[in-house]
Every structure is written in structure tokens, then in C-alpha cells.
C-alpha positions in Angstrom: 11.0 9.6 -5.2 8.8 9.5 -8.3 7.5 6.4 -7.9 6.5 7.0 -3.9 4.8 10.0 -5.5 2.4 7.6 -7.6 1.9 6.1 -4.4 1.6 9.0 -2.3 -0.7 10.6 -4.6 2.1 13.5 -4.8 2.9 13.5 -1.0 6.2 11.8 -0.7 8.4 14.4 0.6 5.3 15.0 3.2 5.0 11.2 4.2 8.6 11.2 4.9 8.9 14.5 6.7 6.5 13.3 9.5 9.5 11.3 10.2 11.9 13.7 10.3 11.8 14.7 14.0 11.3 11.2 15.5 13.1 8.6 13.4 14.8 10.2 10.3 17.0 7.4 9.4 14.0 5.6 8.7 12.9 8.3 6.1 16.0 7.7 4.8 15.9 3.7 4.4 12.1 3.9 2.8 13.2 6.2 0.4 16.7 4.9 -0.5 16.5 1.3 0.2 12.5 0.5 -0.7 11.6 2.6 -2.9 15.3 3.4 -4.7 16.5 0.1 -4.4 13.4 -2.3 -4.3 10.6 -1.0 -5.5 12.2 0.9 -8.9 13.2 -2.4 -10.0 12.3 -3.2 -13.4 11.1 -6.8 -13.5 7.5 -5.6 -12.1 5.3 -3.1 -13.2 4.1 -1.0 -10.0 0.3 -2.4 -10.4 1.7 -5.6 -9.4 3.7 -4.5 -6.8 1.4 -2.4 -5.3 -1.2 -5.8 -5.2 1.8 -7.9 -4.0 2.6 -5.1 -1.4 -1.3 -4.8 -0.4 -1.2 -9.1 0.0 1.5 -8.6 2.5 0.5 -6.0 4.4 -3.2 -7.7 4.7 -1.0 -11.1 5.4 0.5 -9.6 8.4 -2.1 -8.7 9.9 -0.9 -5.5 12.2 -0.2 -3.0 9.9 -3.4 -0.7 9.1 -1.8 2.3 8.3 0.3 0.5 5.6 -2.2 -1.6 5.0 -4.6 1.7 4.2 -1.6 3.8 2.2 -0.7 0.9 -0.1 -4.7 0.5 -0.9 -4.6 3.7 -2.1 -0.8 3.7 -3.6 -2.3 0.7 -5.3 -5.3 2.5 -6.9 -3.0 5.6 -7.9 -1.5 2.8 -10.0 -4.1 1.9 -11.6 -5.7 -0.9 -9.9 -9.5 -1.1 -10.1 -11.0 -1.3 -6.5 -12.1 -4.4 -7.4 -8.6 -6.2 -8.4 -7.6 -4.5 -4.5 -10.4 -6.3 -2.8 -9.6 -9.7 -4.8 -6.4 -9.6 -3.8 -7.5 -9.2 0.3 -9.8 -12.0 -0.2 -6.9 -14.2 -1.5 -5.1 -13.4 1.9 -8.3 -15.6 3.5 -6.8 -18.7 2.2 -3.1 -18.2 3.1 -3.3 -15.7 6.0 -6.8 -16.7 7.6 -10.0 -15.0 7.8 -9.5 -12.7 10.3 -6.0 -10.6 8.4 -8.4 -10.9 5.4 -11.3 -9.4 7.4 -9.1 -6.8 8.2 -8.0 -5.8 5.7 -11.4 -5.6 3.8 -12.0 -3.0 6.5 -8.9 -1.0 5.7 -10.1 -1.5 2.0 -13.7 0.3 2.6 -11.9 3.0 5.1 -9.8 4.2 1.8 -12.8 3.4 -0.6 -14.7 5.7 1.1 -12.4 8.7 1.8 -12.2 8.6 -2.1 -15.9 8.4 -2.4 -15.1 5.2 -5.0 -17.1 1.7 -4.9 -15.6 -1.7 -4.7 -17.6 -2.7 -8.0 
């Protein structure tokens, strides 16, 4: 749970709560199997997988809200707004212009709420 606290900014047990009376088995897999499992692996430092996890989430194209917590659990991090954007203009190249597009969008949405620039 610590590490979807970095990534949360300190709401964890709240992300996963709003889950509770709809789908809490998938509460349960996010925090045992992604982030217990997967993301506390020690080969990666969470700066990179927060950037990898931003990639994908931009790559696929359909999944703002991820897309827009994983921006943020990426700056929590310690990723400079810039390396965030760099990474979503990567996705142009493999994904196409239009997931990268998007997800410079979803990238000015969270910019803004923190009242942060992309230089």
C-alpha cells in the first residue's frame, strides 16, 4: 500500500474504497496483484515505472482516468512535468498521433489542477 500512497498522493485506501460497493474484488487484485506483486518489484525504480505506466496508458488510447492518476502518480515520484510530457510525445511514434494527442490533454488537465507548468 505504500507505494500506491506515492502514487495516490496519500489516498490509497480512498481510491480503493470507491470500489468497495460496486466491484471489491477488483480493489483487491490492484492492491495485491499490481501493486503487491508487480509494481513493488525491485528491478525498477517507481520514476520509471510510473513513465512506462504513463506510455501505456497514453498507448491505449481509452483510459483517461488512468491515464490522468498515473500523470500525477508519476510526478509524486519525482518526475519533472517535462520528462511526463516527453514520454506522451514518444507514444506519437508507436501509438499514433491521436493516443498521443490525448494524452497531452490528460497531461495539461493534471498540470493544471496542480497549478504546475510543463517547462
Amino acid at each position: 500500500m505504500a507505494t500506491l500512497d506515492v502514487i495516490t498522493g496519500g489516498d490509497a485506501q480512498q481510491a480503493l474504497d470507491r470500489l468497495t460497493d460496486i466491484a471489491p474484488e477488483l480493489g483487491a487484485w490492484i492492491a495485491d496483484f499490481a501493486y503487491g506483486d508487480v509494481v513493488s518489484r525491485p528491478a525498477l525504480d517507481l520514476r520509471s515505472r510510473e513513465l512506462a505506466t504513463v506510455a501505456a496508458l497514453t498507448a491505449l488510447g481509452n483510459a483517461r482516468p488512468q491515464l490522468e492518476a498515473h500523470i500525477g502518480g508519476a510526478l509524486n515520484a519525482g518526475c519533472t512535468p517535462r520528462e511526463v510530457l516527453e514520454v506522451i510525445l514518444q507514444m506519437a511514434v508507436y501509438a499514433g498521433f491521436p493516443a498521443s494527442l490525448n494524452g497531452v490533454a490528460a497531461a495539461r488537465t493534471v498540470f493544471a489542477a496542480r497549478g504546475i507548468s510543463p517547462e
